[in-house]
Kinemage of the C-alpha trace (Angstrom):
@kinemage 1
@onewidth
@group {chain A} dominant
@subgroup {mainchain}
@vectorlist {calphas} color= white
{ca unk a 1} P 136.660 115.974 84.024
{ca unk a 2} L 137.005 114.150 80.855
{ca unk a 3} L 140.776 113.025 81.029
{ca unk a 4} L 142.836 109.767 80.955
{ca unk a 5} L 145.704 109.909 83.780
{ca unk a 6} L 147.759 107.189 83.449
{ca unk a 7} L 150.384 105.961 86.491
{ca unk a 8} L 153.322 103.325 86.329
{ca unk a 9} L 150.051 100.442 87.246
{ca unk a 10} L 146.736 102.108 86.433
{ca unk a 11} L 144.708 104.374 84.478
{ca unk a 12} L 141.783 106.544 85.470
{ca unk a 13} L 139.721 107.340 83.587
{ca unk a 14} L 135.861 108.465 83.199
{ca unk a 15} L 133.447 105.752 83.693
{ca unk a 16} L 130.758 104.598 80.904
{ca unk a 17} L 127.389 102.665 81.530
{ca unk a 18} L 128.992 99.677 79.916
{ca unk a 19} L 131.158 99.581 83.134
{ca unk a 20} L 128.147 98.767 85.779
{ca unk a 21} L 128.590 95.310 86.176
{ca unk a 22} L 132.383 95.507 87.039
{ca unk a 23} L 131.430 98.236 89.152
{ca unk a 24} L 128.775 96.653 91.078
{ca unk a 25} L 131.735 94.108 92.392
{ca unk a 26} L 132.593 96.918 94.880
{ca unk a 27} L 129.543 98.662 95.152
{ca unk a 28} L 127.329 95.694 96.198
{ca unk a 29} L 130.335 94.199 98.210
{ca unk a 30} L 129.221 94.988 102.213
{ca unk a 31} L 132.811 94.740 103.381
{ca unk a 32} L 133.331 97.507 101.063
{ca unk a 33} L 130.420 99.805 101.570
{ca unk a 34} L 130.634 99.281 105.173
{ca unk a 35} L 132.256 102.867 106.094
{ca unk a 36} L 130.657 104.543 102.363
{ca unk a 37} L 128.760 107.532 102.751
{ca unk a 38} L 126.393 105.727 99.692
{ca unk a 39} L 123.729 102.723 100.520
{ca unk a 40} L 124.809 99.242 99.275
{ca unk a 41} L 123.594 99.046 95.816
{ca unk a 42} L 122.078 95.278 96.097
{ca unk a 43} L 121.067 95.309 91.785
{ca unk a 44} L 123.860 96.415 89.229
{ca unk a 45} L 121.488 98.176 87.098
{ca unk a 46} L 121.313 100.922 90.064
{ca unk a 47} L 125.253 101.223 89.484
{ca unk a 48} L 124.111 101.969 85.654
{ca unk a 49} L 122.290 104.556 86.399
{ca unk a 50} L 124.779 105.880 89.419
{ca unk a 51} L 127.647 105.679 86.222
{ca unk a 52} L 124.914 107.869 84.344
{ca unk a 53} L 124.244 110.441 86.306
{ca unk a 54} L 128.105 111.421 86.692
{ca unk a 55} L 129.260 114.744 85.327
{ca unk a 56} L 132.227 114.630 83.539
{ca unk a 57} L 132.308 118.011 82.053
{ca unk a 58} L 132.562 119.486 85.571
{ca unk a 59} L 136.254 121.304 85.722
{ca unk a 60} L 135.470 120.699 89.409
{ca unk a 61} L 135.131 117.208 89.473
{ca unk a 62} L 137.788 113.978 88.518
{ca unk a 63} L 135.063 110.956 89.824
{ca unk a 64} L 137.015 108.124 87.699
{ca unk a 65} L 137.190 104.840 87.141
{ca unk a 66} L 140.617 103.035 88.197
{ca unk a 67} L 141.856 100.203 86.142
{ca unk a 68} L 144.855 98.016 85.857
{ca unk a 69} L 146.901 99.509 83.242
{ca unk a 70} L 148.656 95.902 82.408
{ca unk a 71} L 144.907 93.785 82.137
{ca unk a 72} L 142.268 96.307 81.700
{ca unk a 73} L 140.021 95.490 84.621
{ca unk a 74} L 137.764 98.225 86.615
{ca unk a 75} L 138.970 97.693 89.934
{ca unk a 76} L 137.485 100.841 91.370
{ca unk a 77} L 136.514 104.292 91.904
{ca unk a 78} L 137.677 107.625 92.820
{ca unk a 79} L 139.287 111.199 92.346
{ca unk a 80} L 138.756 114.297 93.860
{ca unk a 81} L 135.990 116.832 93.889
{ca unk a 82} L 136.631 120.730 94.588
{ca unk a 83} L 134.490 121.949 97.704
{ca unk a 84} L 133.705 125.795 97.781
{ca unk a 85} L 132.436 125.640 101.329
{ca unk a 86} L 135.778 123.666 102.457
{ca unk a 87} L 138.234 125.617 99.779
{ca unk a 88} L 139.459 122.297 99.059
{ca unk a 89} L 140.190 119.393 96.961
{ca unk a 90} L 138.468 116.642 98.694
{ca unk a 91} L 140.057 112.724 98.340
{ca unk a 92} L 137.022 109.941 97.769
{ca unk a 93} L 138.024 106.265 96.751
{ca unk a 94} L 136.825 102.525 96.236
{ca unk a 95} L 138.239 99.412 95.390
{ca unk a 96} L 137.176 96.253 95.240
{ca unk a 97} L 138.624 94.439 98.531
{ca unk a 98} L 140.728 92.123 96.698
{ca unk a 99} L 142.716 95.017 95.437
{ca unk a 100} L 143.195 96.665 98.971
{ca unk a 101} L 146.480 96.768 100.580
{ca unk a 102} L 148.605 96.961 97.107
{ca unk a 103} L 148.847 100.868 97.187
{ca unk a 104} L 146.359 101.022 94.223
{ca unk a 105} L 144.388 103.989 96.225
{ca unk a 106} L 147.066 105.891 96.800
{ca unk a 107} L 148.761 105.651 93.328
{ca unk a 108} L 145.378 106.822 91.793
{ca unk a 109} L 144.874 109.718 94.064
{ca unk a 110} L 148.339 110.938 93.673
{ca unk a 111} L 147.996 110.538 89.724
{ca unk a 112} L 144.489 112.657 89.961
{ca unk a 113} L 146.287 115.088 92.267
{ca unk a 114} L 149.625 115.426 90.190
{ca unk a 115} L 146.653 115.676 86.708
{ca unk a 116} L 144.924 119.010 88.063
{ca unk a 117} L 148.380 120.175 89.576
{ca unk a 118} L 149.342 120.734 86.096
{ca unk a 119} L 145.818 123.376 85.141
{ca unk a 120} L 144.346 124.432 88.647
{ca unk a 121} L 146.170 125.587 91.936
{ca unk a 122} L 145.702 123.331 94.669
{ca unk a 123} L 145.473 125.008 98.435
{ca unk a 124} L 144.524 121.876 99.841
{ca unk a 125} L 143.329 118.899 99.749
{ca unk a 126} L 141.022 117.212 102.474
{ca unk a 127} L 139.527 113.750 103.148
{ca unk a 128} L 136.904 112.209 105.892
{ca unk a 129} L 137.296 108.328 107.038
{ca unk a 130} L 135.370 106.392 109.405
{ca unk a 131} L 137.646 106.370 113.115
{ca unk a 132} L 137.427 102.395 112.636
{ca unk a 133} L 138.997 102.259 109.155
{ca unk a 134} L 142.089 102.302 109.617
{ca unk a 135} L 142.915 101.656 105.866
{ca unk a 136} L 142.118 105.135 104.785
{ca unk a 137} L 143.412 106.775 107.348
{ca unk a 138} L 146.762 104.701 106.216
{ca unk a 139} L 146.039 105.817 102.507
{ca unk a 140} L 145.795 109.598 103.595
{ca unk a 141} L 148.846 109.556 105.712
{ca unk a 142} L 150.528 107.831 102.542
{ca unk a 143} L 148.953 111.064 100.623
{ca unk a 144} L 150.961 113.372 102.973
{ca unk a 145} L 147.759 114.265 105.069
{ca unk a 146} L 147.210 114.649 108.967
{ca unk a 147} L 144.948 114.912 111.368
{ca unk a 148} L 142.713 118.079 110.431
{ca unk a 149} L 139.644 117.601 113.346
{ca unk a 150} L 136.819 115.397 114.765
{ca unk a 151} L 133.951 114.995 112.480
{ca unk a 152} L 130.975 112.522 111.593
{ca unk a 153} L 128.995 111.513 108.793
{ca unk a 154} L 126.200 109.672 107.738
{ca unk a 155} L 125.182 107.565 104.868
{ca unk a 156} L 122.941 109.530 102.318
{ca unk a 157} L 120.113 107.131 103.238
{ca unk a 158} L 120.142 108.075 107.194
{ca unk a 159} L 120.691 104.722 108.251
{ca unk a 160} L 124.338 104.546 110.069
{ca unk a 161} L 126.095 107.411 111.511
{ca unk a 162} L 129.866 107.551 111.894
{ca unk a 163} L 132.147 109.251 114.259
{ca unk a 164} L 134.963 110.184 111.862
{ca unk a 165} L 138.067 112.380 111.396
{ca unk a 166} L 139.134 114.959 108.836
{ca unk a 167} L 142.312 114.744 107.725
{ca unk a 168} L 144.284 117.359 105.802
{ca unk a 169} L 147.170 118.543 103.232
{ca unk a 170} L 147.860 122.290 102.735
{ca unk a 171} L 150.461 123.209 99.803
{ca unk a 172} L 152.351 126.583 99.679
């Protein structure tokens, strides 16, 4: 969706080609594609064309950029994307790893969540992390989610498989 949500530290907001090169800092990091669903990008003109092929005019879909609000720097990734098969909102972030552990993932989800609170019901929201990465399962219990059920994933590329667990927040 083509909005700006700002927080009290960030701002998301849609990502533009011009942004590949800041976004290739997490996107070709390992330690940070380690548990992503998406291969490690190991050229930051794939990121380009990643950033391109986003679609920002779909109601169903807040994919954004995160940035600092107080220096302007892309320091990840994330937002929520409406599932018809799971009737839910579900939670996807990145940062870059220096930015982990300062409760930047969390802010920006809750900002994207409070944003489509205002035009769109939300049932639920829903969100799949690796069993060893303990960091999002932290960020989802932060986001008022628990333990939903065993899962597993893969990357898009078939080359690691993950045991994994869904995790879960219903609103009334």
């Amino acid at each position: 969706m083509r909005v700006r949500i700002e927080t009290e530290r960030l701002i998301m907001r849609p990502m533009v080609p011009e942004d590949y090169q800041a976004a290739f800092k997490w996107c070709g990091d390992p330690k940070v594609n380690k548990y992503m669903i998406y291969p490690l990008y190991k050229r930051a003109e794939d990121v380009k064309t990643w950033i391109e092929s986003l679609d920002y005019d779909n109601p169903d879909n807040y994919d954004m950029g995160i940035e600092l609000k107080e220096t302007g720097e892309l320091i990840g990734s994330g937002g929520l994307c409406y599932s018809k098969k799971r009737e839910a909102w579900v939670v996807g972030y990145n940062l870059r790893a220096d930015m982990w552990g300062k409760g930047y993932a969390v802010e920006a989800m809750q900002g994207i969540i409070d944003e489509i609170s205002k035009t769109r019901k939300i049932n639920r929201i829903m969100g799949d992390f690796c069993v060893e990465n303990h960091k999002s399962q932290r960020v989802m219990e932060k986001l008022g989610m628990h333990y939903y059920k065993d899962s597993e994933y893969e990357k898009l590329d078939g080359s690691e498989k993950f045991k994994a667990k869904v995790y879960i927040k219903e609103f009334s």
